[in-house]
Every structure is written in structure tokens, then in C-alpha cells.
Steps between C-alpha positions, in 0.01 A plus 500: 500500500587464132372254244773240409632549180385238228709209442584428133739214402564502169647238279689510154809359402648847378725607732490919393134477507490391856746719594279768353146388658656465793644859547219658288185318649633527900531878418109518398420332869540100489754290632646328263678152450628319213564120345686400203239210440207398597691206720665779710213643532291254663803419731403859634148502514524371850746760623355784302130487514409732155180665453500504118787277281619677186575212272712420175400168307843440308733394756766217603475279756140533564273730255206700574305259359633214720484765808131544466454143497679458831333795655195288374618172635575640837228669551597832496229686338439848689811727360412653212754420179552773186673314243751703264616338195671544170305149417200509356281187386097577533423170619736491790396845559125392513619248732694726745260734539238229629745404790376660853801666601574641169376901500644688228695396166766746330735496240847632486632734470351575858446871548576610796211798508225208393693185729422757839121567490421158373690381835324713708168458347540099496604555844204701616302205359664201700620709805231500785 
């Protein structure tokens, strides 16, 4: 019996770029689902159980920053978050990185050839 694939919802407000993690990433071995904000996103947490969130802080409705809060809030502390962001501020960063769900921290442009082994390795570090 196989493994199941690793579950990856990802979350960005840029269409084309979910369109393209979506296709790209489920071709490397993960099923993949997407969310246009970070409100969306929660709505699906309960349908779609990820095993690592890929994240965008600058979003409508409900930013990354508001997301992690919620995750917080309800308790929701054992999937493993990388943040990818075209924001920067070191204090916010320095904050982020201290919350317990939050693995990893990039900056866009994402690569696609750095965005894959940092998902796998994050996820060989939370998986059991």
C-alpha cells in the first residue's frame, strides 16, 4: 500500500501563482489546494485537512497575519505554516517566526527549485 500523498493548501491572493503551485507542486507528489485569502482558507481547513500551509501575508479579506492569529485562537497549532512574502518588516518577522506553527519564512519571488525541498524537508520535520 502506498503512502498518501502530502496535502499542501496554499494561500495567496494571486490568482496565476496559484494556478502555477497548484499544477507545478501536485506534479512533484502533493495534493494540492488553494484559497484566495486567508478567510477561504480557514473555511477549508475542516474539509481539507493540510499537512503543511503555504502562506502569503498581503491579502484581502483576511491576511496572513490575521490567519495565523486565528489558527492561534482556535487552537490549531500542529500544521506546519511557510510564509512567502514580498513584505518585509524585521520586527514582524522576529515575531512570526516565534509563533509554533510557523516553520519556514521566504521571500518572493518564490523559486520553484528552492519552494520544493524546503516543503519536503519542513515536512519530514512535522510529519510522523
Amino acid at each position: 500500500m502506498t503512502a498518501p500523498l502530502p496535502r499542501l493548501l496554499v494561500v495567496d491572493d494571486n490568482t496565476d501563482l496559484l494556478e502555477f503551485f497548484q499544477l507545478a507542486i501536485a506534479r512533484e507528489g502533493f495534493e494540492v489546494s488553494v484559497a484566495e485569502d486567508g478567510a477561504k482558507a480557514l473555511g477549508m481547513l475542516s474539509s481539507f485537512k493540510p499537512d503543511i500551509i503555504l502562506l502569503d501575508l498581503m491579502m484581502p479579506v483576511l491576511d496572513g497575519f490575521q490567519f495565523i492569529d486565528r489558527l492561534k485562537a482556535e487552537r490549531i497549532l500542529d500544521i506546519p505554516v511557510v510564509i512567502m512574502t514580498g513584505y518585509w518588516e524585521e520586527g514582524r518577522e522576529r515575531q512570526l517566526r516565534q509563533e509554533p506553527m510557523v516553520a519556514e519564512f521566504l521571500r518572493k519571488p518564490v523559486k520553484l527549485n528552492e519552494l520544493l525541498p524546503l516543503l519536503r524537508a519542513v515536512l519530514a520535520k512535522h510529519r510522523p
